[in-house]
N, C-alpha and C positions, 0 to 999 in steps of 0.2 A: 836447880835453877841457875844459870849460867849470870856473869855478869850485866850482861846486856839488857834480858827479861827481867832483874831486881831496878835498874834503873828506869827503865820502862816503867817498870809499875811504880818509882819513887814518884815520876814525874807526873802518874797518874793521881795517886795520890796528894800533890801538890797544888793539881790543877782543883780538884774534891776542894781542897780546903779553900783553896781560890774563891771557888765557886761559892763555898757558903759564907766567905765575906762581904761578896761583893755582890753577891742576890738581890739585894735593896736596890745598889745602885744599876745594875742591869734591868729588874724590873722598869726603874724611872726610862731608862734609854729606851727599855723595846715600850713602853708605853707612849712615849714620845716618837717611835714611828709608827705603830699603828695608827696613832694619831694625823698622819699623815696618807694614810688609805681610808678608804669607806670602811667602817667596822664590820658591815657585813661580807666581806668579799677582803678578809687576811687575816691571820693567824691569831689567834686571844695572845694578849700580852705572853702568858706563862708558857703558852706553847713557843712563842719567838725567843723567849731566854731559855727553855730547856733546850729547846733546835741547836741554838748557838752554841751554848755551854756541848753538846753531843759531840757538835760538831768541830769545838775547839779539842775535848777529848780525843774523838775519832782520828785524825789528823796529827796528833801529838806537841808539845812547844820545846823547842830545839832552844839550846842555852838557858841563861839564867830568866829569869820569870818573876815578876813581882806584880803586884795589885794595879797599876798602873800602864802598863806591857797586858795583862790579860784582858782589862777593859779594852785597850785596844784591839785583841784578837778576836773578843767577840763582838765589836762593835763592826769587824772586818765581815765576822761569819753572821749576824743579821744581815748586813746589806748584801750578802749573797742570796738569804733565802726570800728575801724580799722581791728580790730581782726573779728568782725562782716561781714567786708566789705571783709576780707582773705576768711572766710569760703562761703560766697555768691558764689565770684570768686572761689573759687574750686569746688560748687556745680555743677558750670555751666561748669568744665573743663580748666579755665584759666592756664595757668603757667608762673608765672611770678615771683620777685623776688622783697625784700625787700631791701634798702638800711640801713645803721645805722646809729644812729647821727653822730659818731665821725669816720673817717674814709672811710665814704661812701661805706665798708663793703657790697656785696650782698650777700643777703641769701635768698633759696627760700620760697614762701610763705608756704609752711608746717614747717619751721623749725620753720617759728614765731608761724605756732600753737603750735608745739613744746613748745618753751618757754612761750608761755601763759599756758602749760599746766604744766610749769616746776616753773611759778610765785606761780600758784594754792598750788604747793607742798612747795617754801620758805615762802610763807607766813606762812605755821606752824613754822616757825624757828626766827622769829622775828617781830614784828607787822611792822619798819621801811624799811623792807628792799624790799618792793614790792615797797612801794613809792619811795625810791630810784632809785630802777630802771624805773619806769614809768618816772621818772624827767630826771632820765642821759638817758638815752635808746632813751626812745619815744620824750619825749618832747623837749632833745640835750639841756638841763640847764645845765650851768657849777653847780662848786662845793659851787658857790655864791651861785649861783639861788635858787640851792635844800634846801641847807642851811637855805635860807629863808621862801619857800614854805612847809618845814616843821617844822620850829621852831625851828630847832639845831643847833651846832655849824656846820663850815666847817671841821673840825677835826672826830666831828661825822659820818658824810657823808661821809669821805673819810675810815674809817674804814664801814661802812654799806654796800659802793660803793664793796669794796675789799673783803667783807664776802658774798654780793650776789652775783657778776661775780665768786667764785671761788665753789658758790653751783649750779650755772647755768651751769657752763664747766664739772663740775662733771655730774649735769641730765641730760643732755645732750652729753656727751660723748658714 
């Protein structure tokens, strides 16, 4: 096994133990966006935190990694498959509507393509300010949570929160 293949697999293993810490609190998340679709037309909780969790494995996490960093990566890879699971349902004709973390907010499922398509364009405007929004948006983290899951102050967050909701209303408009 050469060097490269044992660290691979350290980090696979890292992410395993990851995963069964923090199961509890990923179930809360992806239950808190399903709660956001019609339940019949998106994924049972267990399948949105196993998709995630596959998908943070499949993909791999580059540097150091803590409890905090993983929430956010898979709170990254739900709002991918979600977006994944919008466009399915629209392939097939569904119309249905999104709710939002904060507010319970419906919007329908094209606006989310919308804003996934409006994320694509802020991410040239800041490397933080996608994660932001997948933390406060999708995943419904407060100011703590993001704070944490991305390494910054609350102070940070609340201006990144305030510079991507005000570049989202704009592409969106």
């Amino acid at each position: 096994m050469t060097d490269s293949q044992s660290l691979l697999s350290l980090d696979q293993e890292t992410i395993d133990l990851l995963m069964q810490d923090a199961y509890a609190r990923l179930r809360a998340i992806a239950a808190g966006q399903r709660r956001k679709l019609p339940a019949s037309q998106t994924l049972s909780t267990t399948a949105l935190v196993h998709e995630a969790y596959l998908k943070v494995k499949r993909v791999g996490v580059r540097g150091q990694i803590d409890p905090d960093r993983f929430l956010g990566l898979c709170a990254t890879a739900m709002r991918q498959i979600l977006i994944d699971e919008v466009r399915r349902q629209q392939r097939s004709g569904l119309k249905a509507t999104f709710r939002t973390a904060h507010g319970g907010q419906q919007l329908p499922l094209s606006e989310l393509l919308q804003i996934d398509g409006a994320l694509e364009e802020l991410s040239k405007h800041g490397e933080r300010l996608v994660p932001v929004v997948e933390c406060r948006f999708f995943a419904g983290y407060t100011e703590e949570e993001t704070a944490r899951a991305l390494g910054v102050t609350e102070r940070t967050v609340r201006r990144d929160w305030t510079k991507a909701k005000a570049y989202l209303t704009r592409a969106l408009a």
